[in-house]
C-alpha positions as CSV (number, residue, x, y, z in Angstrom):
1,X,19.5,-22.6,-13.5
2,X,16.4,-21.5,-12.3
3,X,14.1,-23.7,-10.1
4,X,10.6,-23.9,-11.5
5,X,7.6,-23.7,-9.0
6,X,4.0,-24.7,-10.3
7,X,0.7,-23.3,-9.0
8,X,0.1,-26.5,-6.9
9,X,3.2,-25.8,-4.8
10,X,3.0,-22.9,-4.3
11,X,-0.5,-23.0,-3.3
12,X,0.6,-25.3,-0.5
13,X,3.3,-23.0,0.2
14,X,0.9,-20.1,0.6
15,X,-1.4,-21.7,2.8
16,X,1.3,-23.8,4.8
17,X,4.5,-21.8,5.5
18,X,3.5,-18.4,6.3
19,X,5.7,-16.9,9.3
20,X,4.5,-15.6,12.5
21,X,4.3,-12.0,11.0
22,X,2.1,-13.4,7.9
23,X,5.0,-13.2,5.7
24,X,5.4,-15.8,2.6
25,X,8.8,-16.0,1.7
26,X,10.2,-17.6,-1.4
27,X,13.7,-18.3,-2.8
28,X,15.8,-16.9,-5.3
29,X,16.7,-17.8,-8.7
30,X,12.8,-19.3,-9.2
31,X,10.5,-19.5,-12.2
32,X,7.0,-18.7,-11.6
33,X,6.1,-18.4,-14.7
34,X,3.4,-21.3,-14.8
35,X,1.5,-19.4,-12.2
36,X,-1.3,-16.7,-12.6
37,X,-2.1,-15.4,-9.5
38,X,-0.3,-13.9,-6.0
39,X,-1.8,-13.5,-2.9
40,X,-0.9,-10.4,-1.0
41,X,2.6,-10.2,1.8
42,X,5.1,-12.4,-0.4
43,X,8.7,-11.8,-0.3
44,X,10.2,-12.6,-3.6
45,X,14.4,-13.3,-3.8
46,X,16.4,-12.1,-6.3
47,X,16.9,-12.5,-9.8
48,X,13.0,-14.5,-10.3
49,X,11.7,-14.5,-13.6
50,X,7.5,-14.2,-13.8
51,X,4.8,-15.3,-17.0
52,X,2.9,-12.7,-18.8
53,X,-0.7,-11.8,-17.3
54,X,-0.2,-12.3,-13.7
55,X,-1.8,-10.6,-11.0
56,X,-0.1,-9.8,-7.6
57,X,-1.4,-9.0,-4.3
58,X,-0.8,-5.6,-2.0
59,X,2.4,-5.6,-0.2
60,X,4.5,-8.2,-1.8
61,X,8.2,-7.5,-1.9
62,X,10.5,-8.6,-5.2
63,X,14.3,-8.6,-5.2
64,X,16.5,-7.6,-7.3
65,X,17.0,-8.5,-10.8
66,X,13.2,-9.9,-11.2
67,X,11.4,-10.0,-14.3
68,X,7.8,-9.7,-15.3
69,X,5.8,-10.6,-18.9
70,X,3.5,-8.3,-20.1
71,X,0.1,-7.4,-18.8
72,X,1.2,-7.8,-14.8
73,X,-1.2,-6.3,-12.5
74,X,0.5,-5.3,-8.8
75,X,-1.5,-4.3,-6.0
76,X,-0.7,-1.6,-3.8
77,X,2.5,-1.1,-1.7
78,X,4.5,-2.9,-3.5
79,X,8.7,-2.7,-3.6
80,X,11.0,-3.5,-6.0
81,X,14.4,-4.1,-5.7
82,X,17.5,-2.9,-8.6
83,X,17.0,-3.9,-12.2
84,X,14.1,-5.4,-12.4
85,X,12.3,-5.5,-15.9
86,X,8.8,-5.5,-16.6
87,X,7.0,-5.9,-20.0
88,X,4.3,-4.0,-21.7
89,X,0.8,-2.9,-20.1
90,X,1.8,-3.5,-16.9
91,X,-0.3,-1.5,-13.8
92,X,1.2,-0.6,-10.8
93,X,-1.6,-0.1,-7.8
94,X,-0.8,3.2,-5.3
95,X,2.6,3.7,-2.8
96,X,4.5,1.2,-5.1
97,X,8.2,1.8,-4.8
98,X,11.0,1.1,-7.2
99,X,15.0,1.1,-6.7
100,X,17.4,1.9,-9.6
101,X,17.5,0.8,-13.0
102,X,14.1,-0.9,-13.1
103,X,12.9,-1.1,-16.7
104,X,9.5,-0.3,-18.1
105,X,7.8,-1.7,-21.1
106,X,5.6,0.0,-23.2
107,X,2.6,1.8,-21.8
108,X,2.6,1.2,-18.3
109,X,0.2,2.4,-15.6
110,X,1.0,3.5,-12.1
111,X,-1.5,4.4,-9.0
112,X,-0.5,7.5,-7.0
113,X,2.1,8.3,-4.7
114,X,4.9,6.3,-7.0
115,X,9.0,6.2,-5.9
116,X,11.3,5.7,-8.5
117,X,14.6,5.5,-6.5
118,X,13.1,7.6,-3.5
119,X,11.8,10.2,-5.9
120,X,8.2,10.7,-6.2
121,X,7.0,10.4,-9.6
122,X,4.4,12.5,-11.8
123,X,5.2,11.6,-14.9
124,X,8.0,9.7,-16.7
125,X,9.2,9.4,-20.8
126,X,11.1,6.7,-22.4
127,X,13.3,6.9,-25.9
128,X,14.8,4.2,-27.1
129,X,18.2,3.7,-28.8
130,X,20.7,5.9,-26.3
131,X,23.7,4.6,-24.8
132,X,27.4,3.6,-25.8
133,X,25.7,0.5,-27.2
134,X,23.1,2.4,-28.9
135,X,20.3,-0.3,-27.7
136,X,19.8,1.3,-24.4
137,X,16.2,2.7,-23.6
138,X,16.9,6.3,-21.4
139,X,14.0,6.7,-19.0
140,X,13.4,10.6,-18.0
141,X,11.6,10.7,-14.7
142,X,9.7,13.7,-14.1
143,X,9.4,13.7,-9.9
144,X,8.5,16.2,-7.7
145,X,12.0,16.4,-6.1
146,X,13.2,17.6,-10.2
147,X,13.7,15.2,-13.3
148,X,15.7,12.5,-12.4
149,X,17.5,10.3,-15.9
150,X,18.2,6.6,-16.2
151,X,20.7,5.4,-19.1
152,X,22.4,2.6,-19.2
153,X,24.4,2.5,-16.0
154,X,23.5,5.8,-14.9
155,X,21.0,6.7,-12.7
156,X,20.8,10.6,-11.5
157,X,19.6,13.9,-12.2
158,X,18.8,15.5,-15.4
159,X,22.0,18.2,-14.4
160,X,24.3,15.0,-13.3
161,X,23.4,13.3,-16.8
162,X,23.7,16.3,-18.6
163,X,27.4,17.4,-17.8
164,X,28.2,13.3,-18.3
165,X,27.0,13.7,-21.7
166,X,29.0,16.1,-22.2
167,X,32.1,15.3,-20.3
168,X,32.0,11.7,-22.2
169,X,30.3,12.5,-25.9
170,X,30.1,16.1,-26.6
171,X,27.4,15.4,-28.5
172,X,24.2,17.8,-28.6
173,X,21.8,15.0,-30.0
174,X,21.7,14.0,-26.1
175,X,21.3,17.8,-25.3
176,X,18.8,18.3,-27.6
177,X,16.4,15.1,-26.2
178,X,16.9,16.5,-22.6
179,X,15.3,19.1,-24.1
180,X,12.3,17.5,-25.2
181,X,11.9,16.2,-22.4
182,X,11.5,18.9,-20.2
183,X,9.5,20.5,-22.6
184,X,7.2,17.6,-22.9
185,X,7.1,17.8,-19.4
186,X,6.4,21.1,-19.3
187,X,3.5,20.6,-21.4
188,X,1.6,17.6,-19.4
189,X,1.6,20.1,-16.8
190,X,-0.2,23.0,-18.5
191,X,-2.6,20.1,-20.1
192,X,-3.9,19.3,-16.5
193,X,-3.6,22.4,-15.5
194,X,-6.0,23.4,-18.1
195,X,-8.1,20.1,-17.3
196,X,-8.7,21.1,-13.7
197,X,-9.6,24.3,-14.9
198,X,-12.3,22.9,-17.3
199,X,-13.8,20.8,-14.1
């Protein structure tokens, strides 16, 4: 069960029990969901569950298995551990950094200079309905290292998830939405091309 903090304590804790490197550290397994606002250098545990429209400082650190409402703002520098979830119209500020099998919701906004697993993202897609459950949402990240693919359990590159699909289902539906991908890719990249032209 998860332990529920409430604004009031935690604003005591924030001014109160910072360590000697300015560091705010809170537990795992805790519900935060009653509060609205972060300051900045907070280390998060693992497996914390957040409220929708909350705003987050620079630098905080969240562990693994987190999970956010929608509308979160996060400042800059920010890390994030394995599988946490965020909802919709989240923004992420610059040098954020995420570790594998993070989900995204619906339109979300990052700042430059983004790692998805160590990769440094551009761009990324998301479909919706992939897996061997069928209910899996398959995240195509477009990084300048290559396109890196995150589907149910697997997290690797677009080459790596290609010969699993077709090791494990033969099928060329997943073929053919690699496909799209790196030609929708493709395409963001001749549209600011062309943008920067046009400047």
């Amino acid at each position: 069960m998860l332990k529920k903090l409430t604004q009031k304590k935690y604003d005591k804790l924030n001014l109160k029990c910072r360590g000697a490197n300015g560091w705010l550290d809170l537990s795992n397994y805790t519900d935060f969901t009653d509060i609205k606002e972060f300051s900045s250098k907070i280390r998060f545990g693992s497996d914390c569950r957040f409220g929708s429209d909350c705003i987050f400082g620079n630098a905080c650190r969240y562990g693994d298995g987190s999970s956010f409402g929608d509308y979160c703002s996060f400042g800059n520098a920010c890390s994030f551990g394995d599988y946490c979830r965020f909802g919709d119209f989240c923004s992420f500020g610059s040098g954020c950094s995420f570790d594998i099998a993070c989900r995204f919701g619906y339109a979300t906004s990052f700042g430059d200079n983004i790692k998805i697993f160590g990769k440094t993202l551009i761009n990324y897609l998301r479909f919706g309905g992939f897996g061997s459950r069928i209910n899996t949402d398959t995240y195509f990240y477009n990084c300048r290292e290559g396109i890196y693919v995150q589907c149910g359990c697997f997290s690797g590159s677009l080459d790596e998830f290609i010969e699993r699909v077709k090791s494990e289902k033969g099928d060329s539906f997943y073929i053919d939405i690699c496909e799209l991908a790196v030609r929708k890719f493709k395409a963001l990249e001749v549209n600011k091309e062309k943008e920067g032209e046009s400047e």
